[in-house]
C-alpha positions in Angstrom: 16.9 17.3 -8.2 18.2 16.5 -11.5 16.9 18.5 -14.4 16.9 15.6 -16.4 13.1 13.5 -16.6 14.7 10.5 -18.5 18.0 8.6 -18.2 18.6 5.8 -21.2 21.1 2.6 -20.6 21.7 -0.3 -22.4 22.2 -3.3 -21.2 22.8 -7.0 -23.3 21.7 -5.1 -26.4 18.5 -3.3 -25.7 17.9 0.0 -24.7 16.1 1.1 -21.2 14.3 3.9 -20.0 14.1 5.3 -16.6 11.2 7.9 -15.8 10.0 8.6 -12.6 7.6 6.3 -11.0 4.2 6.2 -11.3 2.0 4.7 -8.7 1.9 0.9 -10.3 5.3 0.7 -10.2 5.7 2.7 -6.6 3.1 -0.6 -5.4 5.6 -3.2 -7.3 8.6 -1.7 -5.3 6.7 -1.8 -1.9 6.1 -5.5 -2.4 9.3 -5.9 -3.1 10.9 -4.3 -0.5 8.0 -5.9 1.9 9.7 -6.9 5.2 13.7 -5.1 4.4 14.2 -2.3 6.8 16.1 0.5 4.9 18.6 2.5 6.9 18.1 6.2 6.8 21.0 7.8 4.8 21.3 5.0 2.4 23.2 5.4 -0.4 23.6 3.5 -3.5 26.4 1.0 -3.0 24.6 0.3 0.1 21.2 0.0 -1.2 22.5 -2.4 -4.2 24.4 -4.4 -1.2 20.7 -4.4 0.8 18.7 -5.5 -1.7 21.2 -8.7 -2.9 19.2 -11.1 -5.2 16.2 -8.3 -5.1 18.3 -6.2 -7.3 17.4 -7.5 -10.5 13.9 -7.3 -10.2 13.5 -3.9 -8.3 16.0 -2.3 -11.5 12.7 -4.7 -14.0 10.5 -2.2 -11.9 11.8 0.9 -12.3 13.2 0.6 -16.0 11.1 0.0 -19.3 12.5 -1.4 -22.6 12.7 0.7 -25.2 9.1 0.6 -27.0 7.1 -1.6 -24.6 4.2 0.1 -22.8 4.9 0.2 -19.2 1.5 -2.1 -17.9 2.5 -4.5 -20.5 6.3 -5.2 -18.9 7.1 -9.0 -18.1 8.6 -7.9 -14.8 10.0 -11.6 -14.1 11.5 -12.1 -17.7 12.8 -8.2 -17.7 14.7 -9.3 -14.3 16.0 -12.8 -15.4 17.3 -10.7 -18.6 18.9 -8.3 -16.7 20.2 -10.1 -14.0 22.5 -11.5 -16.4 23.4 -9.1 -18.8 23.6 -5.9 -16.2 27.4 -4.7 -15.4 27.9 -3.8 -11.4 28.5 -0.2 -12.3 25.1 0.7 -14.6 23.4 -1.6 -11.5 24.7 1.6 -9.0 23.8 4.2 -12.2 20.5 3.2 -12.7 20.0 3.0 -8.2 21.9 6.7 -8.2 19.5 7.9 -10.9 16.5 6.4 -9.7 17.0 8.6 -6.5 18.0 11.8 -9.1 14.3 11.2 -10.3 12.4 10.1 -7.3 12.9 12.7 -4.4 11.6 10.0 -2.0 11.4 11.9 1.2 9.5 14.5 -1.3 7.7 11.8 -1.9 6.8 10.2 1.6 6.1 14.0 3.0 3.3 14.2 0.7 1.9 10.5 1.2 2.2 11.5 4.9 0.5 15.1 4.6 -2.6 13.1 2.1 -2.8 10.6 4.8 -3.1 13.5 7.8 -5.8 14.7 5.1 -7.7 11.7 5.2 -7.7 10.7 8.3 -9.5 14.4 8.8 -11.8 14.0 6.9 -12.9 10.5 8.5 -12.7 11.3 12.1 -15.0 14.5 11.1 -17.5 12.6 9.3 -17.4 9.5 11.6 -18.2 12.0 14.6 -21.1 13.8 12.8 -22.8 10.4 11.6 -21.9 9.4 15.4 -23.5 11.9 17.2 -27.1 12.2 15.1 -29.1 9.7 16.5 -31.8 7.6 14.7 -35.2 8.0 14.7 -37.1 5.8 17.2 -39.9 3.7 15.7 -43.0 3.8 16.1 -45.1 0.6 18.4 -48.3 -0.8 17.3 -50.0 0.7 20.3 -48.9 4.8 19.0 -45.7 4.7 21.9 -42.5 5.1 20.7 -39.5 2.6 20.9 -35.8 3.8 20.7 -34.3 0.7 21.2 -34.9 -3.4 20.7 -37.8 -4.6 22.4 -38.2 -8.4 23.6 -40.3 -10.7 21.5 -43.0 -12.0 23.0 -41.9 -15.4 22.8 -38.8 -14.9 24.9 -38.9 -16.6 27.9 -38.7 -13.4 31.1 -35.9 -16.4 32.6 -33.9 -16.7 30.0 -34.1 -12.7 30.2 -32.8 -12.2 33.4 -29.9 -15.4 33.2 -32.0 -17.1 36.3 -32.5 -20.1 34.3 -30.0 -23.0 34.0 -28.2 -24.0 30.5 -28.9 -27.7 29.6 -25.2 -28.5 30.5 -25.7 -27.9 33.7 -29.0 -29.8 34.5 -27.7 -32.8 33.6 
């Protein structure tokens, strides 16, 4: 990986900043990218070609103008300004880089490896609250109950499905 944390370009004028992601933009790429299967081995040129009229707002995602707080970004307005002042070659820079900065099979190793983690820890603590049993109730007359006990007023037919719905009396 690059040594580099920050690459600057500008494009129509104004100068842009690319840093590596941070988890609100990582969420603005996957909707995005929701429903385009990437091929493994991608490169840029091929990733630029993929994404087609997605381009100019996955490049609003990853870079920041110079001086604007990154929450406070106008994603849409970023990519319509971009879209038509960005030259082919900083478009394949700024993919190239973002990869420089973004190790993303680093990246999805440790998502997978925190997922693993997680899904540990709830399979353990589903199977301890699983397995202890709750504490039977008490009845009015001092026996204990450990499960639901019919109310008086339900009919001993109705309990034992002998007696017919009113569909098919009629």
């Amino acid at each position: 990986m690059s040594e580099k944390r920050e690459f600057k370009y500008t494009i129509g004028g104004k100068t842009y900043m690319q840093r590596p992601l941070v988890l609100g933009q990582i969420m603005q790429l996957m909707a995005l990218l929701k429903g385009l299967v990437i091929p493994k081995g991608i490169g840029a040129l091929g990733l630029v070609s993929l994404l087609g009229d997605r381009l100019p707002e996955a490049i609003a995602v990853v870079l920041v103008p110079e001086g604007v707080v990154l929450k406070d970004k106008d994603i849409s307005a970023l990519a319509e300004d971009i879209g038509f002042e960005i030259e082919p070659d900083t478009a394949i820079e700024v993919v190239e880089n973002f990869f420089d900065l973004n190790p993303l099979s680093l990246i999805l190793q440790k998502l997978s490896g925190m997922a693993e983690k997680i899904a540990g820890k709830i399979v353990a603590t589903s199977s301890v609250t699983s397995s202890a049993s709750s504490p039977g109730e008490t009845l009015p007359d001092g026996t204990k109950s450990y499960g639901d006990t019919p109310t008086k007023s339900a009919s001993p037919i109705s309990a034992t499905g002998s007696e017919k719905s009113s569909s098919e009396r009629q």
